[in-house]
PyMOL Python script that loads the backbone (N, CA, C, O; Angstrom):
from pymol import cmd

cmd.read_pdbstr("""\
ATOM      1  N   UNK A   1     -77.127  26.373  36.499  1.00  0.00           N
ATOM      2  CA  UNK A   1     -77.561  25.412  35.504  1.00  0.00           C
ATOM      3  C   UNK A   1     -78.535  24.435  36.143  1.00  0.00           C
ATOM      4  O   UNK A   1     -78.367  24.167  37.333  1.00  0.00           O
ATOM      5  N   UNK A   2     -79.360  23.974  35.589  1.00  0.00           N
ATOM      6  CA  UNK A   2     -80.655  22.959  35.652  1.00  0.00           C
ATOM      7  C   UNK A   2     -80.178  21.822  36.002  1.00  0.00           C
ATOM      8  O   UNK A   2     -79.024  21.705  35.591  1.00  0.00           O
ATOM      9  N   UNK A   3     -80.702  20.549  36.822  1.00  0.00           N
ATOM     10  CA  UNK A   3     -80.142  19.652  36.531  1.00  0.00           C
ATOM     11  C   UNK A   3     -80.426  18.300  35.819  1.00  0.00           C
ATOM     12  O   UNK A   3     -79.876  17.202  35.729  1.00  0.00           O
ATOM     13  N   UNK A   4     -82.080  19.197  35.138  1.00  0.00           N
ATOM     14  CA  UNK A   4     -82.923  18.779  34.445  1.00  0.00           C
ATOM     15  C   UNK A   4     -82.855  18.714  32.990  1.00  0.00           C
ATOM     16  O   UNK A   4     -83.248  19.728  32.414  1.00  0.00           O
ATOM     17  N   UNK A   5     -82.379  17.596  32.155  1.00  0.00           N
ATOM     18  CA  UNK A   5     -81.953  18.082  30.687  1.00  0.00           C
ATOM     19  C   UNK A   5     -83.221  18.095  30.199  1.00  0.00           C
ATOM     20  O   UNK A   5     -83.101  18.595  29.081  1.00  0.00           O
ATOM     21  N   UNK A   6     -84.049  17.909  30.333  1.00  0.00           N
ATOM     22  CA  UNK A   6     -85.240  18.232  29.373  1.00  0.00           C
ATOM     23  C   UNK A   6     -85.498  19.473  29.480  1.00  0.00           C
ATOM     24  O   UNK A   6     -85.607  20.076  28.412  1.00  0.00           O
ATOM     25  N   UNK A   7     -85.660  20.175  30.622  1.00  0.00           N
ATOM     26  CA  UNK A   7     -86.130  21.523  30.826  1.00  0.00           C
ATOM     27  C   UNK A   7     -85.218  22.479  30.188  1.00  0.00           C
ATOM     28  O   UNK A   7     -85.574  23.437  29.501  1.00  0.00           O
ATOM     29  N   UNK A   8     -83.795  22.081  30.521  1.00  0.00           N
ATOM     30  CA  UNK A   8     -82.718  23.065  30.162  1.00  0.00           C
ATOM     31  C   UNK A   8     -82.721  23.520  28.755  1.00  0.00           C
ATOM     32  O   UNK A   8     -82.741  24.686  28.360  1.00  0.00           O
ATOM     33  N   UNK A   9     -82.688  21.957  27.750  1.00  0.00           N
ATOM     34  CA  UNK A   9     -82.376  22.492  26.433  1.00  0.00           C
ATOM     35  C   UNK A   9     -84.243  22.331  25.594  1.00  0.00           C
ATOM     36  O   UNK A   9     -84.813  21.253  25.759  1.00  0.00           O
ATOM     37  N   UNK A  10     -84.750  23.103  25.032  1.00  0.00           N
ATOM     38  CA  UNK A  10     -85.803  22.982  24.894  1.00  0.00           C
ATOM     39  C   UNK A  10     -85.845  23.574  23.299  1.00  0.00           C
ATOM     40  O   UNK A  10     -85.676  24.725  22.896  1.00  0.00           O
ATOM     41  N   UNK A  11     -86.182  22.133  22.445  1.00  0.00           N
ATOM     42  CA  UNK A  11     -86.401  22.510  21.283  1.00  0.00           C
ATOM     43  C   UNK A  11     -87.425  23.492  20.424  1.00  0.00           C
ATOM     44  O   UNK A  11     -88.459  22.961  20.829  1.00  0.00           O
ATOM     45  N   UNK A  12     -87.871  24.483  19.579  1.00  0.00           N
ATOM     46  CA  UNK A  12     -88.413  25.510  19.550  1.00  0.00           C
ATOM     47  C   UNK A  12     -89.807  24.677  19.165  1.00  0.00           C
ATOM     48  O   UNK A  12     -90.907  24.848  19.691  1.00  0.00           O
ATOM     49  N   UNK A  13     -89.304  23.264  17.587  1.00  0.00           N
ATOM     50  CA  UNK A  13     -90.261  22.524  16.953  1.00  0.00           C
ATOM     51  C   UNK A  13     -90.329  21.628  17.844  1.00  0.00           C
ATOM     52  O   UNK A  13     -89.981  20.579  17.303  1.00  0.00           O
ATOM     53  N   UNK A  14     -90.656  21.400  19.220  1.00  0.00           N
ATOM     54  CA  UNK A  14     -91.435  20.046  19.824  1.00  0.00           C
ATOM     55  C   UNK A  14     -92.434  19.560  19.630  1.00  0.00           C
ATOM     56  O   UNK A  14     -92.749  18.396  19.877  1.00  0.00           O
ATOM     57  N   UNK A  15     -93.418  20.851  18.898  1.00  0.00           N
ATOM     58  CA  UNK A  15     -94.634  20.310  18.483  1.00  0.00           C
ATOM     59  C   UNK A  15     -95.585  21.556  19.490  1.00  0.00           C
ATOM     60  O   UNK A  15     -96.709  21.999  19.252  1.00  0.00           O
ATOM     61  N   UNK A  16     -94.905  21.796  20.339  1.00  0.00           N
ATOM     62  CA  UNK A  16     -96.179  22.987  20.498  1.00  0.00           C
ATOM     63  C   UNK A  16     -96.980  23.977  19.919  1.00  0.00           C
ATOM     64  O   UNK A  16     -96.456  24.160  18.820  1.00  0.00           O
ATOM     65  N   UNK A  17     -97.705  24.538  19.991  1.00  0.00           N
ATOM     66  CA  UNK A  17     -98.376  25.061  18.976  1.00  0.00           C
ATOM     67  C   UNK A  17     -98.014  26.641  19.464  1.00  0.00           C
ATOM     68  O   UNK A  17     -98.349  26.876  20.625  1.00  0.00           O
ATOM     69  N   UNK A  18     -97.332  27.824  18.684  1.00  0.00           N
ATOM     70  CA  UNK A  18     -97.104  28.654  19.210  1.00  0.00           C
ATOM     71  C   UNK A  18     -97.966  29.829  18.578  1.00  0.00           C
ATOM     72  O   UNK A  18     -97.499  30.964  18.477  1.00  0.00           O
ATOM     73  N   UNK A  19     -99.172  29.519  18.181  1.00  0.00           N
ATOM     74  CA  UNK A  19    -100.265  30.797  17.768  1.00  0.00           C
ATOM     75  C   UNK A  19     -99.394  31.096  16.231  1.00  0.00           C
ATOM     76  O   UNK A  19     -98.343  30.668  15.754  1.00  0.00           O
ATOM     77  N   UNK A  20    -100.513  32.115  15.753  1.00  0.00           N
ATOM     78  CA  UNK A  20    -100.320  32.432  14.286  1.00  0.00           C
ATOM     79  C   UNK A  20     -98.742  32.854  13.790  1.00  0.00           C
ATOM     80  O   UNK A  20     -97.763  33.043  14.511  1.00  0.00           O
ATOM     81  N   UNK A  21     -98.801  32.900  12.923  1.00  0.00           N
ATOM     82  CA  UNK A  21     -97.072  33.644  12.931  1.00  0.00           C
ATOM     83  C   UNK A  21     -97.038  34.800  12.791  1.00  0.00           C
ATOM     84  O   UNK A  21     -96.109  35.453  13.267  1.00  0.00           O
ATOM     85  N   UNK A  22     -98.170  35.443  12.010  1.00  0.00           N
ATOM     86  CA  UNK A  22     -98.111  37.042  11.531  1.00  0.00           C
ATOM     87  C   UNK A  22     -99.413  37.468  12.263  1.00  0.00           C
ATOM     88  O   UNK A  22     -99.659  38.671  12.355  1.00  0.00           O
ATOM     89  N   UNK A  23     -99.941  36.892  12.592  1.00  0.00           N
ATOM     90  CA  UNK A  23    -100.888  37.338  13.287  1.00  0.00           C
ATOM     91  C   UNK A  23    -102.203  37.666  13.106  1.00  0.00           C
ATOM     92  O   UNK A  23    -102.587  37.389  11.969  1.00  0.00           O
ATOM     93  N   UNK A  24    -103.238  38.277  13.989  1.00  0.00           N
ATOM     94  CA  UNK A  24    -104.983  37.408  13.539  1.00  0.00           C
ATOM     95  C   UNK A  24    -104.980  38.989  12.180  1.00  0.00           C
ATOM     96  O   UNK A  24    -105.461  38.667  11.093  1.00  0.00           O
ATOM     97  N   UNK A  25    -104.611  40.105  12.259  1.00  0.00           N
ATOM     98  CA  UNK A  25    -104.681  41.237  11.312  1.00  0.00           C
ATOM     99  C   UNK A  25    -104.450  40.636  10.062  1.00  0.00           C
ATOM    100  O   UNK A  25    -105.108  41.117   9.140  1.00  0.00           O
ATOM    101  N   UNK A  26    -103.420  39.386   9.690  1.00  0.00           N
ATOM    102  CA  UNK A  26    -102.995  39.344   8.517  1.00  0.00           C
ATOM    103  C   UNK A  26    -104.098  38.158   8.353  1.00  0.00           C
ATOM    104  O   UNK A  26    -104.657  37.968   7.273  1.00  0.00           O
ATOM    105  N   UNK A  27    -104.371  37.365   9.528  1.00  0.00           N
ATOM    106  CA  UNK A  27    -105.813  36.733   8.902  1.00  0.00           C
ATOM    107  C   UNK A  27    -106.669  37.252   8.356  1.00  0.00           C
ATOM    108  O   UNK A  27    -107.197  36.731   7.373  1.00  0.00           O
ATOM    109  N   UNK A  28    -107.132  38.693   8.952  1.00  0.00           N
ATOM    110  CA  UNK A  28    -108.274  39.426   8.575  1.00  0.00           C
ATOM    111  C   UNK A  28    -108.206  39.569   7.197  1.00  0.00           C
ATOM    112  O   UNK A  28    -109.016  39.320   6.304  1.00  0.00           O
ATOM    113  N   UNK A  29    -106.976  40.061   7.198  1.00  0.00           N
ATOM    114  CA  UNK A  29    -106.916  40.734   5.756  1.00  0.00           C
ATOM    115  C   UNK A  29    -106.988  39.775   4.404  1.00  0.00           C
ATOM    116  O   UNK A  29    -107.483  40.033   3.307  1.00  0.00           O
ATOM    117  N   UNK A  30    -106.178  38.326   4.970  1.00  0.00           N
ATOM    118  CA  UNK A  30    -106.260  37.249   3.705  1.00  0.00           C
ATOM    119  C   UNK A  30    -108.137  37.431   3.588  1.00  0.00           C
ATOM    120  O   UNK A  30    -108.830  37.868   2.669  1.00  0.00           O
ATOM    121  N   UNK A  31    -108.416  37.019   4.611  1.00  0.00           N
ATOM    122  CA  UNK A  31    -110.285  36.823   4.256  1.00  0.00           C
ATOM    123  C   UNK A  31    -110.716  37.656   3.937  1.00  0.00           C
ATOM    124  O   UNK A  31    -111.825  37.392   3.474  1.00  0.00           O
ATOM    125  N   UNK A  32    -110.309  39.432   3.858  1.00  0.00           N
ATOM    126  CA  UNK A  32    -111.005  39.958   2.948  1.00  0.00           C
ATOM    127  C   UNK A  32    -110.663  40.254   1.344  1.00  0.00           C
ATOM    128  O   UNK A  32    -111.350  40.911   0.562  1.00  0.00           O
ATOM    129  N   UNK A  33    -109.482  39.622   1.100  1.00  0.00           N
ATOM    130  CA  UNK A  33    -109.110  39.679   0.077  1.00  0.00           C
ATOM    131  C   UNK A  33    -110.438  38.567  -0.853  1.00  0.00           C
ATOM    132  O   UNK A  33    -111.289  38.753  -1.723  1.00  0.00           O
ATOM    133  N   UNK A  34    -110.043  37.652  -0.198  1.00  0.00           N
ATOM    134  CA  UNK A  34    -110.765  36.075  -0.647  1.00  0.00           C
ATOM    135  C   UNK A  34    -112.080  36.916  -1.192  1.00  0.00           C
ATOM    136  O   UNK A  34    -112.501  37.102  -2.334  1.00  0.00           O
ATOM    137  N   UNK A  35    -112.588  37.378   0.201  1.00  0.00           N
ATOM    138  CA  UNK A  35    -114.327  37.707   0.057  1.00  0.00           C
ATOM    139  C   UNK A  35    -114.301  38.694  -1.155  1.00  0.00           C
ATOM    140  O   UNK A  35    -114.931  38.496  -2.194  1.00  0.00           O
ATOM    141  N   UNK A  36    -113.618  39.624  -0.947  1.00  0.00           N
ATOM    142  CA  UNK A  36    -113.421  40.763  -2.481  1.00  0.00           C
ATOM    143  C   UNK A  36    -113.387  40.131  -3.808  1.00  0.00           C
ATOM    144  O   UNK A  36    -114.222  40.421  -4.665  1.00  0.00           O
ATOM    145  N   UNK A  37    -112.445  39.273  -4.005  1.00  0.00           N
ATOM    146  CA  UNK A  37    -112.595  38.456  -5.303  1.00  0.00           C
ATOM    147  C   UNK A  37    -113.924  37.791  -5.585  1.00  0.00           C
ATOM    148  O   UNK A  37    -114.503  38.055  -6.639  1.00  0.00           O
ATOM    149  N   UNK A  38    -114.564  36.753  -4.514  1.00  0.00           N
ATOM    150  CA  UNK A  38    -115.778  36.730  -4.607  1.00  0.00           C
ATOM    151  C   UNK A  38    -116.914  37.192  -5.048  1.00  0.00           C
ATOM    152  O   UNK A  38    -117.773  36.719  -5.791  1.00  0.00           O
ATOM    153  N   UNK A  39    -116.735  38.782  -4.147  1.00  0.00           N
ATOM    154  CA  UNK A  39    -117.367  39.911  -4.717  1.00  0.00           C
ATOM    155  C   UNK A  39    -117.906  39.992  -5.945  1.00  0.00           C
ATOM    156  O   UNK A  39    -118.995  39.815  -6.491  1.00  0.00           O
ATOM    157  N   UNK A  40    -116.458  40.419  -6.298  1.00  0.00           N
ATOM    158  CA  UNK A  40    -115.818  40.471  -8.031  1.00  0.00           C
ATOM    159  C   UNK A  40    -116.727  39.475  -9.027  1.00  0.00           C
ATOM    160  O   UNK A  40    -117.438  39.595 -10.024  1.00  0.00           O
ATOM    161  N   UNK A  41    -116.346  38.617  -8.299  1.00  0.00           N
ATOM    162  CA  UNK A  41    -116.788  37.291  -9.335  1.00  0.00           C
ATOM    163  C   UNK A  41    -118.485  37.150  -9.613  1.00  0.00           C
ATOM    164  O   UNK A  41    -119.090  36.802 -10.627  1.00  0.00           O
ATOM    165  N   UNK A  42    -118.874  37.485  -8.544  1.00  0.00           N
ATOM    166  CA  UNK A  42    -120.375  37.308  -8.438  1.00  0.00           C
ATOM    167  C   UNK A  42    -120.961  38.695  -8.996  1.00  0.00           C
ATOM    168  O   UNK A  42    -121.830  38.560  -9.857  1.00  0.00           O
ATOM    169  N   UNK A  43    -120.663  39.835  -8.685  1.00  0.00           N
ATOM    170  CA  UNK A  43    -120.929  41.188  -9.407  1.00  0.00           C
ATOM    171  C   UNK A  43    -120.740  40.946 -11.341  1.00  0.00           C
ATOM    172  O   UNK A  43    -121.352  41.692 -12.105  1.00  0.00           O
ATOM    173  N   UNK A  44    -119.960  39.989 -11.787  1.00  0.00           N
ATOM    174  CA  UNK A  44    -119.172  39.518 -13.215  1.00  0.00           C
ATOM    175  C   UNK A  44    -120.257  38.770 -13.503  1.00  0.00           C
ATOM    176  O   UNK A  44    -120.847  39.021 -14.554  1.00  0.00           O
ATOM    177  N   UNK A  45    -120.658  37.888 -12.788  1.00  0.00           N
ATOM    178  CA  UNK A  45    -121.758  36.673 -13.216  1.00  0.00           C
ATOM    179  C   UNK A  45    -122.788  37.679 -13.643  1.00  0.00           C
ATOM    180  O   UNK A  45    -123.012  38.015 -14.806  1.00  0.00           O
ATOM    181  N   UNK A  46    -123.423  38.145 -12.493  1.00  0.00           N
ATOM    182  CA  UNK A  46    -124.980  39.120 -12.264  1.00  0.00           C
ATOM    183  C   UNK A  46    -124.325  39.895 -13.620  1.00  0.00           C
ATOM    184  O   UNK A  46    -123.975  38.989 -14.377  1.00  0.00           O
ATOM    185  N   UNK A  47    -124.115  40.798 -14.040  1.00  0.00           N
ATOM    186  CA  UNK A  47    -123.602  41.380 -15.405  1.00  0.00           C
ATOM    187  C   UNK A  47    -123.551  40.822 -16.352  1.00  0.00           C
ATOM    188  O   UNK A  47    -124.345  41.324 -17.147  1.00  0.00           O
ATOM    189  N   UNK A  48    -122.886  39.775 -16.879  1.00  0.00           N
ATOM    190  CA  UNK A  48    -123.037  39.048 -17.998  1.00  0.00           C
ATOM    191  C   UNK A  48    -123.613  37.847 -18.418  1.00  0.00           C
ATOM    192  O   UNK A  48    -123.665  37.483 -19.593  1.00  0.00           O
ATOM    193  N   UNK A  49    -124.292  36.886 -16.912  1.00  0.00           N
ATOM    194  CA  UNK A  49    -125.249  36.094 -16.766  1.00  0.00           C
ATOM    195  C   UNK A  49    -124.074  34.603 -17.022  1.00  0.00           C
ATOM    196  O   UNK A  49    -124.551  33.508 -17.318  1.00  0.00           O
ATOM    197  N   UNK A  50    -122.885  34.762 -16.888  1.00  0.00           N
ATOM    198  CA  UNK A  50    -122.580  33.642 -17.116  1.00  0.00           C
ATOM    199  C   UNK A  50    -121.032  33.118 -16.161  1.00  0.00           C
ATOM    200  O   UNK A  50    -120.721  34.152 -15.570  1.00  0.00           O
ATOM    201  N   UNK A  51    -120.359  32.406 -15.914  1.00  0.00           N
ATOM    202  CA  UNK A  51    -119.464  32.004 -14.886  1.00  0.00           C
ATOM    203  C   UNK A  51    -118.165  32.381 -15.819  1.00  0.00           C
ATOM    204  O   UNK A  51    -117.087  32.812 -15.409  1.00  0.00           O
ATOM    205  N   UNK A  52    -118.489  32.146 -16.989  1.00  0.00           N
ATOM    206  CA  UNK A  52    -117.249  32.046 -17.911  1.00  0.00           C
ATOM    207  C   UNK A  52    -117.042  33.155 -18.188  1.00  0.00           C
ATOM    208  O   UNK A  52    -117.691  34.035 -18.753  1.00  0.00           O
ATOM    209  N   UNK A  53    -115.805  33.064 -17.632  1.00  0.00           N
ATOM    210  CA  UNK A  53    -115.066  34.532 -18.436  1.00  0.00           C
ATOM    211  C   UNK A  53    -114.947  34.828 -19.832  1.00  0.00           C
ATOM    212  O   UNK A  53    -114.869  36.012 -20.160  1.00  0.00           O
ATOM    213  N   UNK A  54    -114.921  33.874 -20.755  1.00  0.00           N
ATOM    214  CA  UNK A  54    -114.679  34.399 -22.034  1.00  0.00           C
ATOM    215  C   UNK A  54    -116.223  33.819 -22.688  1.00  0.00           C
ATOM    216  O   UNK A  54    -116.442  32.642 -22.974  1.00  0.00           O
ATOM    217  N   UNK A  55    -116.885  34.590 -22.787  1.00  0.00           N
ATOM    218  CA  UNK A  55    -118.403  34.302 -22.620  1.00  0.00           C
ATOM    219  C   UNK A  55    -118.548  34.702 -24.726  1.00  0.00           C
ATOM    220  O   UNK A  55    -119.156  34.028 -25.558  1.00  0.00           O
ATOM    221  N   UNK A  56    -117.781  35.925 -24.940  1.00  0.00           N
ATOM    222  CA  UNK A  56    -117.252  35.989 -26.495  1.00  0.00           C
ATOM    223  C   UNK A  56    -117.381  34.352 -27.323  1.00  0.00           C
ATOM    224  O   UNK A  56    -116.914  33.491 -26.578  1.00  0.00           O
ATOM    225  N   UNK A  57    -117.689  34.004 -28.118  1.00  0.00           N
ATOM    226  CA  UNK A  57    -117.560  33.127 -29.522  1.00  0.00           C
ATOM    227  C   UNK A  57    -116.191  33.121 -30.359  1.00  0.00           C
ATOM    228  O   UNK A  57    -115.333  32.271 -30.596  1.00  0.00           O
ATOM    229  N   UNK A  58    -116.406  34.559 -30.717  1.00  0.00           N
ATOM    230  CA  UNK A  58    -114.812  34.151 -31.478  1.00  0.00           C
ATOM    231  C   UNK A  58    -113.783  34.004 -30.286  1.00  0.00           C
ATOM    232  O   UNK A  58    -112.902  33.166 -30.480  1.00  0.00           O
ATOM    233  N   UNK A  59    -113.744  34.865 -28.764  1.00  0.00           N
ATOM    234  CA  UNK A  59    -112.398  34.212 -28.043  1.00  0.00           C
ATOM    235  C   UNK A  59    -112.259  33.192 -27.473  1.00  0.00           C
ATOM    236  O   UNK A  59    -111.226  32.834 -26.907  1.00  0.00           O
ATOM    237  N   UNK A  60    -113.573  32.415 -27.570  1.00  0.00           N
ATOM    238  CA  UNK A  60    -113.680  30.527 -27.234  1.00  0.00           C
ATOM    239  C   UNK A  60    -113.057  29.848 -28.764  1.00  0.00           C
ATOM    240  O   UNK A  60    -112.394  28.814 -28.847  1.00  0.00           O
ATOM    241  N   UNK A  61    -113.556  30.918 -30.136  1.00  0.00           N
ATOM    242  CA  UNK A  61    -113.106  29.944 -30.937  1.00  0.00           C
ATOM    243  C   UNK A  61    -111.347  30.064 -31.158  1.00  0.00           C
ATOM    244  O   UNK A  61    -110.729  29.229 -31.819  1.00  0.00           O
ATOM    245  N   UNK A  62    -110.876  30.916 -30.673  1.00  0.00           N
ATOM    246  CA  UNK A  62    -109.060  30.870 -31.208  1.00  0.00           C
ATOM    247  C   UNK A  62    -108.663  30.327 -29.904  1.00  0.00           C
ATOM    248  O   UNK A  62    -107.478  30.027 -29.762  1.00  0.00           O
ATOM    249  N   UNK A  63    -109.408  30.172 -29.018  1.00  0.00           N
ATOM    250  CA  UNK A  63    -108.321  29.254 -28.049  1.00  0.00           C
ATOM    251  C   UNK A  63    -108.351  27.548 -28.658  1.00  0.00           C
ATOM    252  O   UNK A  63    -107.292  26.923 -28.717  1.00  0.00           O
ATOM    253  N   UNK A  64    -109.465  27.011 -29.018  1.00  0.00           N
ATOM    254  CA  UNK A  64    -109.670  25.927 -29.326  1.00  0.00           C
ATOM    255  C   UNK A  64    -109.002  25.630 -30.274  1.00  0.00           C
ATOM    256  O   UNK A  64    -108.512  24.504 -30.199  1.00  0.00           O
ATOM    257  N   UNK A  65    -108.770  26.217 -31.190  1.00  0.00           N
ATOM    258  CA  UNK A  65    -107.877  26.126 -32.835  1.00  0.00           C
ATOM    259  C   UNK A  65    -106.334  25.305 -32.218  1.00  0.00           C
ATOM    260  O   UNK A  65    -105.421  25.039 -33.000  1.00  0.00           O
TER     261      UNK A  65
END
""", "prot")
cmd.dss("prot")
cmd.show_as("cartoon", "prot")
cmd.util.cbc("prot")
cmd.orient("prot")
C-alpha cells in the first residue's frame, strides 16, 4: 500500500480529460451525417428554388387556419 493518499485513491471525474468516449470513427460519422443532410437540403433548395419546405399554397394555407 502507498503511503500517499492522493495517489492511492484516485477519483475517475478529477477533471482530467480522458479523450473521446466512442471515439474519433463515431466523430467521423456524426459529421457525415450533418454534411449529408446539408447535402439534402441544398440539392431541395437548387430544385424548388426555395428554403421552405412547404413551398405549396394550399399546405401553408391549412396550417395557418
Amino acid at each position: 500500500m502507498e503511503n500517499n493518499p492522493i495517489k492511492a485513491k484516485k477519483d475517475p471525474y478529477d477533471g482530467e480529460y480522458i479523450g473521446n468516449l466512442w471515439g474519433w470513427k463515431t466523430s467521423l460519422i456524426g459529421l457525415a451525417v450533418i454534411l449529408g443532410l446539408a447535402l439534402l437540403l441544398f440539392a431541395r433548395y437548387k430544385q424548388t428554388g426555395s428554403w421552405d419546405f412547404m413551398h405549396d399554397e394550399m399546405q401553408k394555407s391549412e396550417i395557418n387556419k
